[in-house]
N, C-alpha and C positions, 0 to 999 in steps of 0.2 A: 428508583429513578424512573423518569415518566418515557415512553413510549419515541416522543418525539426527543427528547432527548439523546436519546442511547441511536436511535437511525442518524440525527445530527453528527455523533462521532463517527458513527460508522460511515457515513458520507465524508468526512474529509479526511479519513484514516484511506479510504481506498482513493480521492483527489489527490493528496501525497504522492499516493504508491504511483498513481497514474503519469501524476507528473513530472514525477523523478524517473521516472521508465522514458518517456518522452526525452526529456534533456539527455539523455544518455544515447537514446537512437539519433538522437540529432548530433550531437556531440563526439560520439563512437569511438569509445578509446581503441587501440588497435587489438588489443588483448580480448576485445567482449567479439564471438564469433556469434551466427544463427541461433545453437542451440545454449549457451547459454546466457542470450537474451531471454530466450523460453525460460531456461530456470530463474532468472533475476527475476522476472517479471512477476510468475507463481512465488518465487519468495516475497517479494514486496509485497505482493496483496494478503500473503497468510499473515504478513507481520503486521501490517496493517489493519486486518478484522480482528487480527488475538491484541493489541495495544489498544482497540478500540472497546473490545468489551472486557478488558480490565479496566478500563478509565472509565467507563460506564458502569462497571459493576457496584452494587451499596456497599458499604463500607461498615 
């Protein structure tokens, strides 16, 4: 897979995570406190960059 490719996923693998993170501070269920905004926010983007270079990876 070419270069520009595999940064394309990786760019809207972490705009997901961003903006699901987003919707959520704005949204704010009562259960989501300071610190595990912190850990949502690190999980989203790990799952984010690992869904993006397995969908980029050659097959």
């Amino acid at each position: 897979m070419c270069m520009q490719c595999v940064t394309g996923a990786t760019v809207a693998a972490g705009a997901t995570a961003t903006g699901l993170r987003a919707w959520l501070n704005v949204h704010r269920p009562h259960w989501i406190t300071a610190r595990r905004m912190k850990a949502l926010t690190a999980t989203m983007l790990t799952l984010g960059v690992l869904a993006a270079g397995l969908s980029a990876s050659p097959q």
